[in-house]
VMD Tcl script that builds the backbone (N, CA, C; Angstrom):
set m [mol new atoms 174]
animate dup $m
set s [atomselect $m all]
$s set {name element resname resid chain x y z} {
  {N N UNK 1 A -135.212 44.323 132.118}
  {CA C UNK 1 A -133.985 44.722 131.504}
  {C C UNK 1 A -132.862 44.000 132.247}
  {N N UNK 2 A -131.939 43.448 131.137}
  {CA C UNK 2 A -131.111 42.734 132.133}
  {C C UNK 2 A -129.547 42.642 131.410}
  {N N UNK 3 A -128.858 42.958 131.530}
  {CA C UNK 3 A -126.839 42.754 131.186}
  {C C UNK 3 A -126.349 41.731 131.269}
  {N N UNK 4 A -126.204 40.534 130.146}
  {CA C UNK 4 A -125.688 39.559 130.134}
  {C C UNK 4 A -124.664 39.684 128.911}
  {N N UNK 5 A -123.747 39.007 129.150}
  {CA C UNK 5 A -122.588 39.119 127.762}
  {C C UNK 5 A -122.488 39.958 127.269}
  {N N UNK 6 A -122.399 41.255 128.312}
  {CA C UNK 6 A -122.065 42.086 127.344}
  {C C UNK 6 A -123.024 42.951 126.032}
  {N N UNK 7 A -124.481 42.536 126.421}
  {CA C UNK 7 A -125.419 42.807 125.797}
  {C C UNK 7 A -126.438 43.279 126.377}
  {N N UNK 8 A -127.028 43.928 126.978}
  {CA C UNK 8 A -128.156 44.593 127.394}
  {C C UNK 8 A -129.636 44.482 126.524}
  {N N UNK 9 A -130.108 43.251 127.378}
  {CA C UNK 9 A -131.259 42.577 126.855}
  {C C UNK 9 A -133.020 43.001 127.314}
  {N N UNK 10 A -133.825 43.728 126.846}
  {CA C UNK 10 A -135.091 44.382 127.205}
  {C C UNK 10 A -135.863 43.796 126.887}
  {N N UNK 11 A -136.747 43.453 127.971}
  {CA C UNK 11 A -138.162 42.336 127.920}
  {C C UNK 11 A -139.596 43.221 127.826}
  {N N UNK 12 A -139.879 43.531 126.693}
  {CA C UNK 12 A -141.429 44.127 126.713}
  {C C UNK 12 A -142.592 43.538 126.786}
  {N N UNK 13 A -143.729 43.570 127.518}
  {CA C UNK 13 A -145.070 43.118 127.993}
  {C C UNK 13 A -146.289 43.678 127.360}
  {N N UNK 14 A -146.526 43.830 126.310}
  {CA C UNK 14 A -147.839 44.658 125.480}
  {C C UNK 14 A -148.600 44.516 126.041}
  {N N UNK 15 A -149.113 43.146 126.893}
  {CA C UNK 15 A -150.162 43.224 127.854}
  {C C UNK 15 A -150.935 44.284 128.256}
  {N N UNK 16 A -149.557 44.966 129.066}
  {CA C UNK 16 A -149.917 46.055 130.332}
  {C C UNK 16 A -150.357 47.345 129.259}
  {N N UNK 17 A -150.033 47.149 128.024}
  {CA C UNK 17 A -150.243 48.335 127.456}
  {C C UNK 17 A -152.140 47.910 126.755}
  {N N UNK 18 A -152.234 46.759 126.848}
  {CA C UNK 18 A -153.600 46.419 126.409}
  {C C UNK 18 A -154.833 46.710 127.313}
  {N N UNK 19 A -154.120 46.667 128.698}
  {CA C UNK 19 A -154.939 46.704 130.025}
  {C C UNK 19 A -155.523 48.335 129.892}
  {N N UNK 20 A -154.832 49.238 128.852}
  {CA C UNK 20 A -154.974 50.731 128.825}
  {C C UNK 20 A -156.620 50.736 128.215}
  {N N UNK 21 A -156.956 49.755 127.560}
  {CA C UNK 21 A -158.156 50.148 126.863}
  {C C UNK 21 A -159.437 49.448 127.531}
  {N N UNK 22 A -158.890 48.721 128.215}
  {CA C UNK 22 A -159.581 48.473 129.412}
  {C C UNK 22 A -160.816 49.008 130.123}
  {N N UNK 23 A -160.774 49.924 130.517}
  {CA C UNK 23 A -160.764 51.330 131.730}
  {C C UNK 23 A -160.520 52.645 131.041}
  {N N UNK 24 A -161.929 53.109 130.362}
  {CA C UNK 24 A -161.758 54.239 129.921}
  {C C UNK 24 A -161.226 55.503 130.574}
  {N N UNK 25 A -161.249 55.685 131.933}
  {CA C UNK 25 A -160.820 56.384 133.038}
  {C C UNK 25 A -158.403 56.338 132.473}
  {N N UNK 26 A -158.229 55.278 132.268}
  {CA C UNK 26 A -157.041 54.844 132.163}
  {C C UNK 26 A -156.535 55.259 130.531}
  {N N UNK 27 A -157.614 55.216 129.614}
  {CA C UNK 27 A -157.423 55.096 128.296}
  {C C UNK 27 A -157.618 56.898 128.296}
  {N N UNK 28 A -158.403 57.271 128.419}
  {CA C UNK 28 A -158.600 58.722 128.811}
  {C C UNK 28 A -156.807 59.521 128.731}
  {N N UNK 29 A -156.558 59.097 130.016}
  {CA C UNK 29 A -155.453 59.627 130.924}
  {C C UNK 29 A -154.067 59.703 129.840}
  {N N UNK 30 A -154.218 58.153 129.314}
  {CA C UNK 30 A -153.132 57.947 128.587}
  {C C UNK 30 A -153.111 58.712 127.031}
  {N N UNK 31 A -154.272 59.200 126.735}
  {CA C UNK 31 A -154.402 59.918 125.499}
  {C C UNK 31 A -153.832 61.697 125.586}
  {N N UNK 32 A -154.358 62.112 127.167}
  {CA C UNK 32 A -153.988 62.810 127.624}
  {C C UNK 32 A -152.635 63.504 127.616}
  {N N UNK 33 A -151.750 62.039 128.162}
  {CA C UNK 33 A -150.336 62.364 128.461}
  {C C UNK 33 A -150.017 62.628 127.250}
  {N N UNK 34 A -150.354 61.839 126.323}
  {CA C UNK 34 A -149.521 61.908 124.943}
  {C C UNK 34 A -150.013 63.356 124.383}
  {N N UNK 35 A -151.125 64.385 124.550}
  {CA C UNK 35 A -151.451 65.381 124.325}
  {C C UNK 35 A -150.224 66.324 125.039}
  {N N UNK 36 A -150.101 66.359 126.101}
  {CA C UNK 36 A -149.119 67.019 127.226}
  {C C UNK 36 A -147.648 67.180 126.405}
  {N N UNK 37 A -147.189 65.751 126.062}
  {CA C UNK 37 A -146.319 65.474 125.468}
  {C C UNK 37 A -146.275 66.126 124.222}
  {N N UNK 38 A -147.019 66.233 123.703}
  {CA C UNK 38 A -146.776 66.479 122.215}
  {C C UNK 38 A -146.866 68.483 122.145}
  {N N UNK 39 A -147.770 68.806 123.348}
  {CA C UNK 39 A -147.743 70.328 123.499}
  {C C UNK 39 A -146.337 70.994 123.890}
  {N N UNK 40 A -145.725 69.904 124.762}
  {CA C UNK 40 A -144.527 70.489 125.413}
  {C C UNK 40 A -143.230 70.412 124.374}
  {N N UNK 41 A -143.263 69.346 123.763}
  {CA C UNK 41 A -142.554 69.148 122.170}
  {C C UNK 41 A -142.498 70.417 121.770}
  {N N UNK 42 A -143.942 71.185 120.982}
  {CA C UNK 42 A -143.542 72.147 120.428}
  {C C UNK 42 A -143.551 73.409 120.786}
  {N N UNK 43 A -143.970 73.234 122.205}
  {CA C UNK 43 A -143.117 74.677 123.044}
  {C C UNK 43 A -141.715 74.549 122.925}
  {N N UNK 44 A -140.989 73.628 123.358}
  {CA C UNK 44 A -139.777 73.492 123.252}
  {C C UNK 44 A -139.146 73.915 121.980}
  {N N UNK 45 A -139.783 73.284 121.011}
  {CA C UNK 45 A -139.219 73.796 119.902}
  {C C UNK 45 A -139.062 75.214 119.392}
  {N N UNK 46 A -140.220 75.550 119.617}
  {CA C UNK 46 A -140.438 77.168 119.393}
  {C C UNK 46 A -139.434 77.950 120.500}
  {N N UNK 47 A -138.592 77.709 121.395}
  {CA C UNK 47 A -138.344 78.118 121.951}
  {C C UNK 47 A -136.738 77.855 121.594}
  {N N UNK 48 A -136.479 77.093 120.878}
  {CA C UNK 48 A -134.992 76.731 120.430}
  {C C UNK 48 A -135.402 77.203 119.252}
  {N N UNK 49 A -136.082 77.598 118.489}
  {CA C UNK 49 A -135.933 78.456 117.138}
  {C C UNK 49 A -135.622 79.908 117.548}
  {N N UNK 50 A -136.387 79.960 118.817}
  {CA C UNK 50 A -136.181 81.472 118.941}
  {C C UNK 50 A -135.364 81.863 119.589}
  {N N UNK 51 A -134.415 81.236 120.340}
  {CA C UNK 51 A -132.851 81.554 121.335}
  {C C UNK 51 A -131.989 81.739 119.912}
  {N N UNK 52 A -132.363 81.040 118.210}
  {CA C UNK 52 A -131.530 81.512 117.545}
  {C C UNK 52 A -130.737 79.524 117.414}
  {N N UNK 53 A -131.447 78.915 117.719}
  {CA C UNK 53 A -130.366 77.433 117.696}
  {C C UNK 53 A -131.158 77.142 116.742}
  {N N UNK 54 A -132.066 77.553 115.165}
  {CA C UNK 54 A -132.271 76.758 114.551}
  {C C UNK 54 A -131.279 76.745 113.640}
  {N N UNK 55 A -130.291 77.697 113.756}
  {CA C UNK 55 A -129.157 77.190 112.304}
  {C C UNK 55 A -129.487 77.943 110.914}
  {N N UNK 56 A -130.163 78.844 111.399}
  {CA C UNK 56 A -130.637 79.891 110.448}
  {C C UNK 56 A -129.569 80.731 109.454}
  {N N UNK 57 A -129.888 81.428 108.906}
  {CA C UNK 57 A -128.652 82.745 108.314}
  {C C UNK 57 A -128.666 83.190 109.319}
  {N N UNK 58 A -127.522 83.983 109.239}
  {CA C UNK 58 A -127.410 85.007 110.830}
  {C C UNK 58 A -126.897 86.099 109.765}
}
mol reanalyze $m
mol bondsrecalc $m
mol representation Tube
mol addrep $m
């Protein structure tokens, strides 16, 4: 990532994301996180419906 002119320019490497399937130990892990991720998503959510922030009738 780098700030030139005024533009903020991002260099992505798919590589490193190819190296994931690699190493089932690694491919594992990373299926994982995205499980974690996606559980904590809709705790969160359920939890902003229920403080009342979904914008419901009141």
């Amino acid at each position: 990532m780098e700030w030139a002119d005024g533009q903020l320019s991002l260099t992505l490497n798919f590589g490193n994301y190819l190296q994931l399937t690699d190493d089932p130990l690694y491919f594992e892990a990373y299926l994982q996180s995205l499980q974690v991720a996606g559980d904590l998503n809709d705790l969160l959510f359920v939890a902003w419906l229920s403080a009342g922030l979904g914008g419901g009738a009141q």
